[in-house]
N, C-alpha and C positions, 0 to 999 in steps of 0.2 A: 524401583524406578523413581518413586518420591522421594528417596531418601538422595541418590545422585542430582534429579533435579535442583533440591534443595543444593549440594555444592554448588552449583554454578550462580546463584545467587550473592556465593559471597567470594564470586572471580571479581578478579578487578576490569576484566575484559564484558562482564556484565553493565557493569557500572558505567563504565566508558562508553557501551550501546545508550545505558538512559542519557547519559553524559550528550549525548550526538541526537537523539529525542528531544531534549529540553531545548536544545540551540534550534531544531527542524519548527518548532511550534513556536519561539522567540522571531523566529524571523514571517512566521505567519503574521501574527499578533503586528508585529514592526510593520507589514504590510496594511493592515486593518487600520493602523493609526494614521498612514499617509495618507489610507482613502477617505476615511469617514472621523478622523480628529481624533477619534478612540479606540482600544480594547473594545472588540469583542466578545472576544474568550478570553480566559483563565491560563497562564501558562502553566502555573503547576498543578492546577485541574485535571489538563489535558495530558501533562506526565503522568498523572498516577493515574487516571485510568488506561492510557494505556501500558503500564507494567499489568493494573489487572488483568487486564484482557490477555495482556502476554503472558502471563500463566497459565492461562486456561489455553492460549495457543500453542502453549509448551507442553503439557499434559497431550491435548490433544492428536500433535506432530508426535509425539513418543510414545504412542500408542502405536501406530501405525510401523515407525522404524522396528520398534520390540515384533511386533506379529512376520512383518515381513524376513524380517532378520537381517535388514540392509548393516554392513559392517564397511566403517569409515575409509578404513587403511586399501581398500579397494575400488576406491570411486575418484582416484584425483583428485583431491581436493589442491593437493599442490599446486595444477595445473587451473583448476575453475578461479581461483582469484584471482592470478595474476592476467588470465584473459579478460575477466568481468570488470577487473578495471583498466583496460585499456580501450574494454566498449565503453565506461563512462567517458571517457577523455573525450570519446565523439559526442557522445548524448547523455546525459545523467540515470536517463531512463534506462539505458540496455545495463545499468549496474546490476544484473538479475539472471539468475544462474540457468531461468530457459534459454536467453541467448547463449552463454557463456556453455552451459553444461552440451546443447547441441553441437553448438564448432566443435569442444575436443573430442565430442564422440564423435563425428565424422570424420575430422580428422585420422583419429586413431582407426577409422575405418579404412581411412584414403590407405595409412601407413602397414597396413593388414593385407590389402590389397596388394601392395607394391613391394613385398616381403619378397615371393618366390624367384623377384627380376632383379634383386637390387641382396646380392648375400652378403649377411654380414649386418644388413643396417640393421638390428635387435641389440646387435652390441653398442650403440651410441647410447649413452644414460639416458637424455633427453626422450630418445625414441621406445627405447624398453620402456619405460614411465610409461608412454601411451597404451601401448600395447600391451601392458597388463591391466589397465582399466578393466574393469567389467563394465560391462557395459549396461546390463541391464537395471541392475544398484544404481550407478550413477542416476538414467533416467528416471528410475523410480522416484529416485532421492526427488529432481526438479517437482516431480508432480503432485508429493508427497505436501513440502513446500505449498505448492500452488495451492492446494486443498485446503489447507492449514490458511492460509493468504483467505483465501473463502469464505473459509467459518468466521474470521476474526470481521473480513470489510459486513459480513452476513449483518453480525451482533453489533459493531460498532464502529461501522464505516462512516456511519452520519452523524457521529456524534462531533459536536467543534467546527461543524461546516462553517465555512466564513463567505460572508458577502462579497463579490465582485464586482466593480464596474469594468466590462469586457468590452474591447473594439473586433467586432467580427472581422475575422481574414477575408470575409469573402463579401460581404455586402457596404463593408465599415461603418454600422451604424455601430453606436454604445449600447448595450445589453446589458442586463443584470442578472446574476445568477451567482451559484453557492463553486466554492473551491473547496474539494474535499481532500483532505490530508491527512493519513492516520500513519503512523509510525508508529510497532512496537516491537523490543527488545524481551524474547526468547530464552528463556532456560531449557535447555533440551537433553535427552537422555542418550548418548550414542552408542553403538553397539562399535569393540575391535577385537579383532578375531588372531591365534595368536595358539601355534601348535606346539602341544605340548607331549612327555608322554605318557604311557599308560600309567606309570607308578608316580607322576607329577603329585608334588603338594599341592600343587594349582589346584586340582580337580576337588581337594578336600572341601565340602560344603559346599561343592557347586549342584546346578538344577539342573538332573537330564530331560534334555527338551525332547518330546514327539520327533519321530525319524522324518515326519513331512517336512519339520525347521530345522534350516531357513526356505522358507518358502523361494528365495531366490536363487538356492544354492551357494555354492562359494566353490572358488578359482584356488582353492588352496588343496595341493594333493598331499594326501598322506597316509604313512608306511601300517602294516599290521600293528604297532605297537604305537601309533601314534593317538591322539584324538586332535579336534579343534574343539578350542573354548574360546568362549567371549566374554569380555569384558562389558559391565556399564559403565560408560564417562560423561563427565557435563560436556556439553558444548554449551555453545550462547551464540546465537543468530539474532539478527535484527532483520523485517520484513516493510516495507513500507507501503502504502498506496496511496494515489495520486490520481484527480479526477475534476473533471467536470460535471457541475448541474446545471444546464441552461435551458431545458424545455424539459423538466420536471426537476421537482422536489430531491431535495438527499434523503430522503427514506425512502421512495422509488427507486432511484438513481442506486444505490449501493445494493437493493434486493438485486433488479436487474444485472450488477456486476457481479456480484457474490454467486448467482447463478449462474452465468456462462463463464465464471473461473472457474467454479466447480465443475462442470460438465466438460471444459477442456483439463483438468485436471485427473478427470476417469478417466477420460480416452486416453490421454498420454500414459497415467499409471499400467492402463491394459494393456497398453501397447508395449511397455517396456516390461512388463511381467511374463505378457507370454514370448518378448525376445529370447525369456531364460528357456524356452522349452522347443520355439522355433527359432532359430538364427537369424534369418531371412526379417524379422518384424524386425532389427535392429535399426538399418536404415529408416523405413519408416517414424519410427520411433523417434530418432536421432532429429529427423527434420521437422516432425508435426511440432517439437520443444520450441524451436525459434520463431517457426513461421505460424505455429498457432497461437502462439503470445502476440506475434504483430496481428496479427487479423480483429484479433478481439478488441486491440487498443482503437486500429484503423474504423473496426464497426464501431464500437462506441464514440467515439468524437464526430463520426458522419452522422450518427442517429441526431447528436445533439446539437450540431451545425445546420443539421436540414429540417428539422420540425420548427415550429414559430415559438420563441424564446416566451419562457414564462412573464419575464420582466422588460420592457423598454416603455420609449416613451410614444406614447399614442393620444389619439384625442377624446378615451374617455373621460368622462367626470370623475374629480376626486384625485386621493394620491394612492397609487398601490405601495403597499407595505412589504419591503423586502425581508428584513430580518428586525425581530426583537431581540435587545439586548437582557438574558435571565437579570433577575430581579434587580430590575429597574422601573422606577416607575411606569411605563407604559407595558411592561412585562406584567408586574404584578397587578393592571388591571384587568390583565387579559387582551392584550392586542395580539395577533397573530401574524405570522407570515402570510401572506396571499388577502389579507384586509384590504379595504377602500375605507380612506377617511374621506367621509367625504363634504363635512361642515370640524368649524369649530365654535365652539361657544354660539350656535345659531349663523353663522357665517360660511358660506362654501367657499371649499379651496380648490383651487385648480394648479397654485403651483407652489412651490415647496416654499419662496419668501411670503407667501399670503399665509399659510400656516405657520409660520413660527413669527411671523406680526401679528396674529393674531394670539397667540400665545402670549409675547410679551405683553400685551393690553392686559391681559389675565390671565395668568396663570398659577390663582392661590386652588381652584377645584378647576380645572378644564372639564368641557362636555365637549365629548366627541359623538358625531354621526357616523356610525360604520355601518360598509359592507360588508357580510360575509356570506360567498355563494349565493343565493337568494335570499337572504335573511337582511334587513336592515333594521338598526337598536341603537341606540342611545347608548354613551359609553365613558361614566367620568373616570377622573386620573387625575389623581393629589397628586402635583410636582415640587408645591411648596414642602420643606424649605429649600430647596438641592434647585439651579438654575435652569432654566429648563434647556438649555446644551444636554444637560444628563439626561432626558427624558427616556433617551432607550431605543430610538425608532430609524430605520435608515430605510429611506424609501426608493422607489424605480427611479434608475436613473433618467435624467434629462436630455433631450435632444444637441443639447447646444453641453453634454458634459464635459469640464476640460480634465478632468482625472481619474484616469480610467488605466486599465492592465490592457496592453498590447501582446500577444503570441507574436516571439521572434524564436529562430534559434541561430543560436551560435556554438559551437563546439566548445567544449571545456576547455580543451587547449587554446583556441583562439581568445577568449575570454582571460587566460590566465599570461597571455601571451601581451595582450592590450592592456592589462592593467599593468603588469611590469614596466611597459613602456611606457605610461602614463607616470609612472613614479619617477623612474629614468629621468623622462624629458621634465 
């Protein structure tokens, strides 16, 4: 299984997934400079950890396809991408094989259904496609996926959070909070299945598995003198996640998501596993893929739209501390997320030009007054010789903020539609 993984490392269609990771976090970063004058993060930082991470997600995902014994040539894939990208054209988000993998399984349900009234429609290519789906592979595959999505946001969903200035949908005030982003590209192991016969050279050197695998079966019949075998092949997936932190931290924030992806990741797996044994859970199965992926997004954005945001601007003392920038001076003296400065140099600040005039005045040793949770300390920070712009610290935004990320949506199409015209005209 390592050794296959290892090829798809050196597909150029691997490469192409970092290729489309390095551009996802480029245009993060692009974002970070508009708001706050600077870098954040690291663009090639955040590539290479996530290829790490993508390892260990590919390991992980191919563990599960090997046990179950989901084989490729059986689950449409033909048909899941050219549907998945027609959901992005609406929304970027449904680019994700629970919506995508549910439609053609229902579909191919619809078309099962509508078999015994309608003879002859098996013979459309189109329609055969669907109808040898299996069905319960395919759904597996989504949840398999999902779980793997899990582990990865589990371990490194927070890492590279970036600072926002957000205008709420619903109250319009300016909030502050973290934009979570993680994007990684997959090496993966896949199983294809492929009958051979009894006296096949294929078979030479191959490993007879336990009569329980495939644990999901297979749709493939064959004669007294036949067997199936399967193949290992690369594939190469790319997985993305996409989130908000505005009434907790991103190491909160991605436990709590990592957990209810995981847990709608069981259920669907179970659901689609015991389809192979009950028919009946297929439906089921088919619809909890789409509609339990929306529910989790719809809970998570209510949860963080209805609690009181960690960051705005209010009328305590002092400046709340959004994000440190890693080593930068006010990093490497120790300033934290969730601090109050609340003097400088023996001077209290109340607003972000009284601190950075203050600053100017002196800034060869600054002293800072910090809160942290009940703790208040003294806290210097050498910014000499670097000006102090560099210093590292991007605080709650202001009441009167004029540069802030607004939630709109626009359709891809319409969006690709308006800048055409835009060039046009």
């Amino acid at each position: 299984m390592i050794k296959t993984m290892a090829l798809a490392l050196i597909s150029p269609l691997f490469w192409l997934v970092v290729a489309l990771v390095f551009l996802q976090y480029r245009r993060a970063v692009s974002m970070e400079k508009q708001l706050f004058g600077r870098a954040i993060n690291n663009v090639w930082r955040q590539t290479f950890y996530s290829m790490l991470f993508g390892l260990l997600g590919g390991f992980f995902g191919s563990v599960f396809l090997i046990v179950l014994g989901i084989s490729l040539e059986s689950i449409g894939i033909f048909y899941l991408w050219p549907v998945a990208i027609m959901l992005m054209m609406i929304n970027p988000r449904f680019l994700c094989f629970a919506y995508a993998g549910g439609i053609v399984a229902v579909v191919s349900l619809i078309l099962q259904w509508m078999l015994p009234f309608l003879p002859g429609l098996e013979e459309i290519w189109l329609v055969s496609g669907l109808l040898n789906i299996y069905l319960p592979s395919l759904l597996t595959l989504v949840g398999i996926l999902h779980l793997t999505e899990a582990f990865l946001i589990y371990f490194s969903g927070h890492r590279g959070a970036s600072p926002i200035y957000l205008k709420s949908p619903s109250t319009g005030e300016i909030v502050g909070g973290y934009s979570m982003q993680r994007f990684w590209p997959l090496p993966l192991m896949g199983l294809w299945a492929q009958i051979v016969t009894e006296g096949s050279e294929m078979l030479v050197g191959s490993i007879a598995m336990p009569e329980w695998w495939p644990l999901l079966g297979t749709v493939m019949e064959v004669g007294g003198d036949e067997r199936v075998i399967y193949f290992m092949v690369p594939i190469v997936a790319g997985l993305g996640y996409s989130d908000l932190a505005l009434s907790s931290y991103p190491q909160k924030k991605r436990q709590k998501s990592a957990l209810n992806l995981a847990l709608y990741s069981l259920v669907l797996s179970s659901a689609a596993i015991s389809a192979a044994f009950v028919p009946a859970m297929v439906l089921p199965a088919a619809l909890l893929a789409p509609l339990g992926h929306e529910y989790l997004i719809k809970k998570g954005n209510d949860e963080e739209f209805s609690n009181p945001p960690l960051f705005r601007s209010r009328g305590e003392a002092g400046l709340k501390v959004m994000a440190v920038i890693p080593e930068s001076p006010a990093g490497k003296a120790g300033l934290m997320s969730g601090d109050t400065v609340l003097e400088v140099n023996g001077f209290p600040v109340e607003m972000e030009v009284d601190f950075w005039e203050q600053l100017r005045m002196s800034y060869f040793r600054a002293l800072l007054k910090v809160k942290r949770e009940t703790q208040v300390f003294p806290l210097p920070v050498q910014i000499y010789p670097q000006p102090i712009s560099n210093l590292g610290v991007v605080f709650a935004p202001r009441a009167a903020e004029n540069v802030y990320v607004e939630m709109k949506h626009n359709p891809l199409w319409k969006r690709l539609t308006d800048r055409f015209s835009r060039r046009k005209g």
